[in-house]
N, C-alpha and C positions, 0 to 999 in steps of 0.2 A: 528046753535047754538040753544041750547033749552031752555026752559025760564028759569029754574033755573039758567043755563049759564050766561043768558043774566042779571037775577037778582042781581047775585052774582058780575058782572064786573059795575052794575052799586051802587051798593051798595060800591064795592071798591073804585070806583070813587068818590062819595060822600064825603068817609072817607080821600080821597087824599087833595081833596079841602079842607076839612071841616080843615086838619091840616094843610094846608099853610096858610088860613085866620086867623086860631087859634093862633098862634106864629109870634111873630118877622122874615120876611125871608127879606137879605139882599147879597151882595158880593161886593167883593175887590179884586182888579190886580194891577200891577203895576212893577216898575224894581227893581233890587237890585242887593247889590255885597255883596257875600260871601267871607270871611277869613277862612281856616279852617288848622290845627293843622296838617300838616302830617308827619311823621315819615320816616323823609328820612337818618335816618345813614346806614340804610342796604345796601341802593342804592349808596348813596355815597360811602362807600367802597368798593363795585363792580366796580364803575365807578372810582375808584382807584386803584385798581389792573389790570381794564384793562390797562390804560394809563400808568401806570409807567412798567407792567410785562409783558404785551403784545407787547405794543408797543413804548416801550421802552423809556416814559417820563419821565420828571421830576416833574413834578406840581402838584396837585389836582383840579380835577374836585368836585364839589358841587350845586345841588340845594337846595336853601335855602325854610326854610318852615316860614310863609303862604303859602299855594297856594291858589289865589284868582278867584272867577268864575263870571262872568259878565251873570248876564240872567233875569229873572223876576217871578214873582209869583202872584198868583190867588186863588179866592176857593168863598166861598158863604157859607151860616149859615141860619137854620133853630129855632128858641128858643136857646137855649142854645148850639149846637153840632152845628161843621163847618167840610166843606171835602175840603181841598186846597191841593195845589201844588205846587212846586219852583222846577228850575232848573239853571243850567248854566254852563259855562266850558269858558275854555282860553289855553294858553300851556308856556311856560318855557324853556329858554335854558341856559346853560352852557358850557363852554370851559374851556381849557386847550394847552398845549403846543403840545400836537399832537391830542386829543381825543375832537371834541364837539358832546356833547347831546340836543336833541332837543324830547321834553315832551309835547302832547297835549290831553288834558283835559277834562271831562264831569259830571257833578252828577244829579242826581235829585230825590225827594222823595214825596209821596203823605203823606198826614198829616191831621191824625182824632182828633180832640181836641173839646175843651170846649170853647164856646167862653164868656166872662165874660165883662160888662162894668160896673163897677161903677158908674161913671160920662159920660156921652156924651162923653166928648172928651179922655178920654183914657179907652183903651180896653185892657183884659188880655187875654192870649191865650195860655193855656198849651195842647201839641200836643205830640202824638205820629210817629212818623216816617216809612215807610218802601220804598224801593227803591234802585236805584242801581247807579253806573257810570262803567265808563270806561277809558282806556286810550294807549295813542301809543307813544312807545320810540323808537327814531331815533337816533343810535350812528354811529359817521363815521368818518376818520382819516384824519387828516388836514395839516397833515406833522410834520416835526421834529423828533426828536428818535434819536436813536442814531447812529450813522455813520456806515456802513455795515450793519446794523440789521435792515432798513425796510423790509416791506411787497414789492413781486413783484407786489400785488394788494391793494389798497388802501383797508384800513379795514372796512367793512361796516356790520352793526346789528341792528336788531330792533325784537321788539315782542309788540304784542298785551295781554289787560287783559280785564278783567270785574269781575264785584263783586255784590254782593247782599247785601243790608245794611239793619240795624234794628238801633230804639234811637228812644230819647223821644227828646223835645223842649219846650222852654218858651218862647212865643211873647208877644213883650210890643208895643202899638201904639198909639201916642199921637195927633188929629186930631183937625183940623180948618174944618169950615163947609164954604161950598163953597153956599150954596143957604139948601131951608127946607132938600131935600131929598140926599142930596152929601155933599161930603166932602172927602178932600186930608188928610191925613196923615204920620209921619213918624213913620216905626216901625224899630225896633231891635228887633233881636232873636238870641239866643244863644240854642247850642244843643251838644250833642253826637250820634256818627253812629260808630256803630258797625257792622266790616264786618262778614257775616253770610256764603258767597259762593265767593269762589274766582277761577278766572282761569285763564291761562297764557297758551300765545302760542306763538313761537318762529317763525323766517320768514317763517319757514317749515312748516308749519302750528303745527308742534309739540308740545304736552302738555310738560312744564318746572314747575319746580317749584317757588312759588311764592318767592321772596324775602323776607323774613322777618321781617315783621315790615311795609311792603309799602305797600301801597294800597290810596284809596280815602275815604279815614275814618278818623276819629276823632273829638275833641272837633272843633266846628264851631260857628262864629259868623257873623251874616246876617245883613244889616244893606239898607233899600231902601224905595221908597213913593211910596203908595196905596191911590189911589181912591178908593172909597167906594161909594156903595149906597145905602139905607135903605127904607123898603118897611114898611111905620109906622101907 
């Protein structure tokens, strides 16, 4: 290395330190469950038409929306600006008179925002969003239909997806302080994800097209306690 080299990495370094000591740096993790808005009439009437036209039911099949995802979230804040992250996922089933669906789950997104306190104990935090989930549907035939018209084979289906999500977010966090430099609090956040890339493959591994309207998107609301620590 030559000394300007050497000059110039220590000169960066300097400028590293000098803006971690310069500004407030702090971070928070902790658990939470997300509720989030998903749009399942596409699916459900798929999952209708198999059951009653295929195979020869009566009933309706339906997942109902929320769907809910159990995981946690983390990040850390520099002056004003934070880089966090949340995740989590669950799965869903549904039955019918010959058809059950069985749905498992995942999301997660990283998140660039502002972090704002007014007061000590509550913190504002509008975020932007980018990130992705996934998920796996398991359809299979449970019996019943109609008499001479089963399957020699018991009906079985599934496919895989993934997606690419974009949104923005507002987190509200209202904290007790545990000792000087910690403190637990509860946040809530609400958001929108917008799917940007979607894909779908069937058992065959073959590209299908998405259903309409389904995916791991929509209007969400996150609700869990962070620990917090602040470097003051």
């Amino acid at each position: 290395m030559t000394r300007s080299h050497a000059t110039k990495a220590f000169v960066l370094s300097i400028l590293a330190v000098t803006v971690a000591f310069a500004y407030p740096v702090g971070g928070w993790g902790g658990l939470g469950v997300t509720g989030m808005m998903v749009d399942v009439e596409g699916l459900n009437d798929s999952l209708r038409t198999i059951n009653r036209e295929i195979l020869g039911g009566s009933q309706t099949v339906e997942l109902e929306s929320p769907f809910y995802f159990i995981g946690g979230q983390g990040g850390g804040e520099i002056g004003l600006f934070s880089l966090g992250a949340w995740g989590g996922g669950l799965f869903k089933t549904a039955k019918a008179d010959v058809l059950e669906a069985s749905l498992g789950y995942a999301a997660g997104s990283v998140e660039l925002g502002i972090h704002l306190k007014p007061i000590k104990w509550f913190w504002i935090r509008p975020c932007l969003d980018a990130g992705g989930a996934l998920f796996a549907l398991e359809l299979a035939e449970i019996g019943g239909g109609r008499a001479g018209d089963t399957l020699e084979e018991p009906y079985l289906f599934s496919l895989r997806g993934w997606q690419v999500n974009a949104g923005a977010g507002l987190a509200l966090q209202f904290n007790v302080p545990l000792c000087k430099r910690s403190l637990v609090g509860l946040m809530i956040q609400t958001g929108y994800l917008y799917p940007l890339y979607m894909s779908w493959r069937d058992q065959d591994g073959l590209n299908i097209n998405p259903i309409e309207g389904f995916g791991m998107h929509g209007l969400y609301l996150r609700a869990g306690i962070n620990f917090s620590a602040r470097d003051e």
